[in-house]
N, C-alpha and C positions, 0 to 999 in steps of 0.2 A: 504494500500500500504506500502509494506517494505522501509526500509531507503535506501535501493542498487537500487529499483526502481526506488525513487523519486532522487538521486543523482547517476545516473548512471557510470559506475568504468571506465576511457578512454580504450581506445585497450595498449597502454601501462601503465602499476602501477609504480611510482616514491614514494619511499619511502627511510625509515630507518630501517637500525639495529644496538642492543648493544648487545655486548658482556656480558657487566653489570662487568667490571672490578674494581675494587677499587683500585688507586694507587693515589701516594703520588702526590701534583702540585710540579712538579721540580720548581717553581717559588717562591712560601710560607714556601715549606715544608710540607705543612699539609697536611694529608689523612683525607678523609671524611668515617666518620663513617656508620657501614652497612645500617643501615636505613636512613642514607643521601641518597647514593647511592642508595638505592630503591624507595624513595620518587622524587628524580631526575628522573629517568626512567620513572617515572609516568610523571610526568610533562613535560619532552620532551617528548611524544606520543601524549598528550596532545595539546601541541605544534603543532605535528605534522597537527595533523586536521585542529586545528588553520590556519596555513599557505596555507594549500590545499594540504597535503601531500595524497596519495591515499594507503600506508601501514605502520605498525609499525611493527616489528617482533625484538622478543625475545631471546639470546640465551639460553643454559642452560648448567649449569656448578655445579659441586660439590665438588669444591676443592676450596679454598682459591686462588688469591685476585677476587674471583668473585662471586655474588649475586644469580643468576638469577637459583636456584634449583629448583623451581616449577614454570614454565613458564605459566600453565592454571593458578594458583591460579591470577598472574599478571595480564593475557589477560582477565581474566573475572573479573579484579576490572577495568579495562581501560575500558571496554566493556560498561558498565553501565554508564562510564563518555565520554562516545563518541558516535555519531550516524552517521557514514558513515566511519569512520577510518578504514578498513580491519587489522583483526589482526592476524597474523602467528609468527613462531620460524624461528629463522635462523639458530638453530639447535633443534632436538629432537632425542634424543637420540636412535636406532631403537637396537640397540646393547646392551644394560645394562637394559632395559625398558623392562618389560613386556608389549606383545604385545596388551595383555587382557584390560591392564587398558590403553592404549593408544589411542584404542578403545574407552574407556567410559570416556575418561578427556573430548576428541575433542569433540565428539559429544556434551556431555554436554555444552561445549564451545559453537559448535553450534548454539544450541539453546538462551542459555542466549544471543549469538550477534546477532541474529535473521539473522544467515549462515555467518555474517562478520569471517570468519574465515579459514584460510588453516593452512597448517604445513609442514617445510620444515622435512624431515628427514638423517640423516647424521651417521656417528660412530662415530663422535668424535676423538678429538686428544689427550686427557689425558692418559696417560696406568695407572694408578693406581684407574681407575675408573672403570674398570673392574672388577678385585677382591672386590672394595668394595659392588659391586651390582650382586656379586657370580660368576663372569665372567673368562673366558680366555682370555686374549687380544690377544691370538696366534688366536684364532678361530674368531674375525672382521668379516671376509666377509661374513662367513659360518654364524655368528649371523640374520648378517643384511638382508643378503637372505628371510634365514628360516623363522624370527620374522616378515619381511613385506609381504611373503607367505601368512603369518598367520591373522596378520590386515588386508590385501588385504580383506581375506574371511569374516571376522570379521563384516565388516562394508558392507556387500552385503548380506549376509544369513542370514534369522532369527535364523535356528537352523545348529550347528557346531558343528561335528564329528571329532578331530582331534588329529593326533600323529606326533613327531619329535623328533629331538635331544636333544636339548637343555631348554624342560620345560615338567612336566606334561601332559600327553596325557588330551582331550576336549571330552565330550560325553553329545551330545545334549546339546550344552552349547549357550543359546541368553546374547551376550551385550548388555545394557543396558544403557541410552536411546539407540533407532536408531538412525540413521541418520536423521540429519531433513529434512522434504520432500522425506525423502528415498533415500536421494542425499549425497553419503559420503564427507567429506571434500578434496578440492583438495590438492595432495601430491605432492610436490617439493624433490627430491631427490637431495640435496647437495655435493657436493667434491669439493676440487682443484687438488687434483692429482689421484685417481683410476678410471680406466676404469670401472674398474667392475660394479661400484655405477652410470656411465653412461650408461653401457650397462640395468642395472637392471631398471632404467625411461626409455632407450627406448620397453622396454618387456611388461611395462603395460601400455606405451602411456601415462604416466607420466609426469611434465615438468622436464627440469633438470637446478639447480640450482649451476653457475660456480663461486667459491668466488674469484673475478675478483679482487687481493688484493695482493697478492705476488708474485707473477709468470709474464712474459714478455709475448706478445700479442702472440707468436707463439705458446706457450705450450696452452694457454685457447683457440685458436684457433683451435687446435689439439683434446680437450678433446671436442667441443664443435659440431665439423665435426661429430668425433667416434657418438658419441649421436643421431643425426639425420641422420648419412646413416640410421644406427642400428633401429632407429623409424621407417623410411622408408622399411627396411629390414621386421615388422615386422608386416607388412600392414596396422598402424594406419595411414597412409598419406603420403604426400609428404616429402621431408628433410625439406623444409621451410616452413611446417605446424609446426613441433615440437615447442614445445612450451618453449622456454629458458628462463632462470633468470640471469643476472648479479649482482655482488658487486663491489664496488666501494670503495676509501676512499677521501676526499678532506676533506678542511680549508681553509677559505676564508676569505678575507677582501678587502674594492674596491682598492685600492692598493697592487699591488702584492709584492713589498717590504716587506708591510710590515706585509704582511701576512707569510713570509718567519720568515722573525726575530722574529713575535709571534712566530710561531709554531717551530720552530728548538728545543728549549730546549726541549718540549712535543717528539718531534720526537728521540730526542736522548736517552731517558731511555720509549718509550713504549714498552710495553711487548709486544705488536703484532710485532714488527720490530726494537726496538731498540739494540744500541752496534753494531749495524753490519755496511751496507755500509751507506755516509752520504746521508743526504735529499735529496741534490742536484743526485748522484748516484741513490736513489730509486725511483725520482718519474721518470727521466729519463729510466729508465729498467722496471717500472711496473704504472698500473692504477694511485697510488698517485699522485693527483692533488692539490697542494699548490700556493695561488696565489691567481688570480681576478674570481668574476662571469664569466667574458666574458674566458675566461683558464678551465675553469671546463666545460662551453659550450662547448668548440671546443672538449677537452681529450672525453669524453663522447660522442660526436657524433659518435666519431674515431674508438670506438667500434664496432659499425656495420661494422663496414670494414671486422675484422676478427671474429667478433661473426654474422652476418647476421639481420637479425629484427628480433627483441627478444619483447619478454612482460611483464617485470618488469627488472626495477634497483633499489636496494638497495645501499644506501651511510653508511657505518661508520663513524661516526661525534662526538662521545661523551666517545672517548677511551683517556688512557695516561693520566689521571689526568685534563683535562681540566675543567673547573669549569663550574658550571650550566650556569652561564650568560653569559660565552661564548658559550655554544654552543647553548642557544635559539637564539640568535646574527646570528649565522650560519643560521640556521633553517630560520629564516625571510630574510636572502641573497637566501638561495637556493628555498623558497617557492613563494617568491616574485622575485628574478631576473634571476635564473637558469631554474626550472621546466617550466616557462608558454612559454620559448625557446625552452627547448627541446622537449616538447607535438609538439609544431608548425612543428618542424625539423624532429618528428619521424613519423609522420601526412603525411608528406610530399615524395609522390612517394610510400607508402609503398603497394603491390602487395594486391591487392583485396582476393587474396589466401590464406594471413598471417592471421590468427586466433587471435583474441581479447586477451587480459588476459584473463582467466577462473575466474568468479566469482560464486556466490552460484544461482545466480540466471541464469547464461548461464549454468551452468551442468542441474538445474532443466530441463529448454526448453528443454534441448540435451535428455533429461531420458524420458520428455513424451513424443518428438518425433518419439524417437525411440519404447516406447511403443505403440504409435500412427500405427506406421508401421509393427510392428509385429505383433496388431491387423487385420489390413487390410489382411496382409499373410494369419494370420489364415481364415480370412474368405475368401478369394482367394481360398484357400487349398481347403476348406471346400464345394467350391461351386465346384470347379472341382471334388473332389470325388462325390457331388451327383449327377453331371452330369455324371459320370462314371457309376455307378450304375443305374439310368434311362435309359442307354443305353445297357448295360445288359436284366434289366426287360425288354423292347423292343424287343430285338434278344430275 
């Protein structure tokens, strides 16, 4: 019996992501060194199981101040030090990536996690990370089409004929492992602001993943609608089948005070959001929740208002210089006083209709059922033609 068996994944996944930033504690002064920061990464995911957290996921980045340029090599050193953790990216790059080897990291990934694994995919916000990976950044949408056209097929066919814009034509070309079980890993398509990267999860019944982080509830409620007519449109289900992702960011302490005055200096020089409007301005206009467990409960329910019942949230918690020990600190507030509320609260009323998170082991069921059923056809088919022909010889 697999680890996903014996520790079944709840209908909604509460987890983490890092960006894997390296900046200074506005509080010491000190920046930690690259393999501080990557030994840290390890050790909150680590954490994260620890507490009951149900994902970790990874960004990836290839520019200075951030770590995290090979996301498998990460997920499959965590993989081996965790057994129930789901491990994904909260970016992969589908735009500067070859789609070939994106194919054969995951799968590999795969395997070694015995399926704990998906992968968000996104273009990315750096422009200078284009040219370095032979890219146009003019051409974004047109990349990220064409190259998950291509993984799409990649990871369904054993052998792949293929020509496009932007790489080397393919002639009988198998990636290598398959898929484990024959089951590809589930893809989360990320944005915060193009439709397009909405419209493209709902085209293959994909989930779509909304980085619920900067933007004011009416814009992610806009992009998050587009997404599921558009699924619905495209006759994978109902609108409130689609299967959504949220992000999130909070810091916490049981006192909301003093959770403020910690976090303000972090808030005022992070690269995700600092120099611009203050704390108090940010978290009032967007997701940022600063303050008590019981303040992160309530912001987080308030989601489904204009996101509907979605199945994962991801928290940001280990950006802006924050030091290790604070933020396992966090991790044991939100695993122990946050998550076991909001399972309860998401639990609660949620429509028989709405579809679980997707794990490795609900796509397997979903693939032999449906092979299951399209053997039956065939042999449906099979007995009406020779009942056809029986009636013929007859006449």
């Amino acid at each position: 019996m697999s680890q996903e068996q014996k520790n079944p994944v709840p209908s909604t996944q509460f987890g983490i992501f890092s960006v894997g930033d390296v900046t200074p504690d506005p509080t010491t002064g000190r920046t930690p060194t690259e393999r501080e920061r990557i030994k840290a990464m390890v050790a909150i995911a680590l954490k994260a199981e620890e507490v009951g957290l149900d994902v970790f996921a990874t960004g990836e980045h290839h520019n200075p101040p951030f770590v995290p340029s090979s996301p498998t090599t990460m997920l499959g050193y965590i993989a081996a030090r965790t057994e129930r953790l789901l491990l994904s990216t909260s970016t992969t790059l589908i735009t500067t990536n070859d789609p070939v080897k994106i194919a054969e990291d995951f799968a590999m990934l795969q395997h070694l996690a015995d399926g704990r694994t998906d992968l968000m995919l996104g273009r990315g916000n750096t422009g200078p990370v284009y040219p370095w990976f032979g890219q146009d950044i003019r051409q974004g949408l047109n990349l990220a089409v064409e190259n998950y056209a291509l993984l799409h097929r990649l990871w369904r066919e054993d052998v792949v004929d293929w020509e496009g814009t932007f790489r080397t034509p393919l002639q009988g070309f198998t990636a290598t492992p398959r898929p484990l079980d024959g089951v590809p890993p589930f893809v989360w398509h990320g944005s915060i602001r193009s439709p397009e990267i909405a419209e493209q999860a709902a085209y293959y019944g994909d989930g779509f993943f909304h980085n619920n982080i900067f933007w004011p509830a009416d814009h992610t409620k806009r992009m998050v609608e587009l997404y599921r007519t558009r699924y619905a449109h495209y006759g994978h289900g109902t609108p409130e089948q689609a299967i959504v992702g949220l992000g999130g960011q909070v810091f916490m302490r049981r006192n909301s005070q003093d959770a403020v005055r910690e976090f303000r200096p972090y808030f005022d020089v992070a690269p995700v959001y600092g120099h611009g409007p203050s704390l108090e301005e940010f978290t009032e206009q967007t997701p940022l929740t600063v303050g008590s467990p019981q303040q992160v409960i309530e912001k987080t329910l308030a989601f489904r208002e204009y996101a509907g019942h979605y199945q994962r949230q991801l928290f940001l918690m280990d950006h802006a210089g924050l030091p290790l020990k604070t933020v396992l600190e966090q991790l044991d507030l939100l695993g122990e006083e946050v998550v076991p509320v909001l399972r309860e609260e998401f639990a609660r009323n949620r429509p028989a209709d709405v579809p679980d998170a997707p794990t490795h082991a609900s796509l397997r069921a979903a693939a032999e059922a449906e092979a299951s059923r399209n053997a039956e056809d065939a042999v449906s088919a099979g007995a009406t033609g020779a009942g056809g022909r029986e009636e013929v010889a007859a006449g």
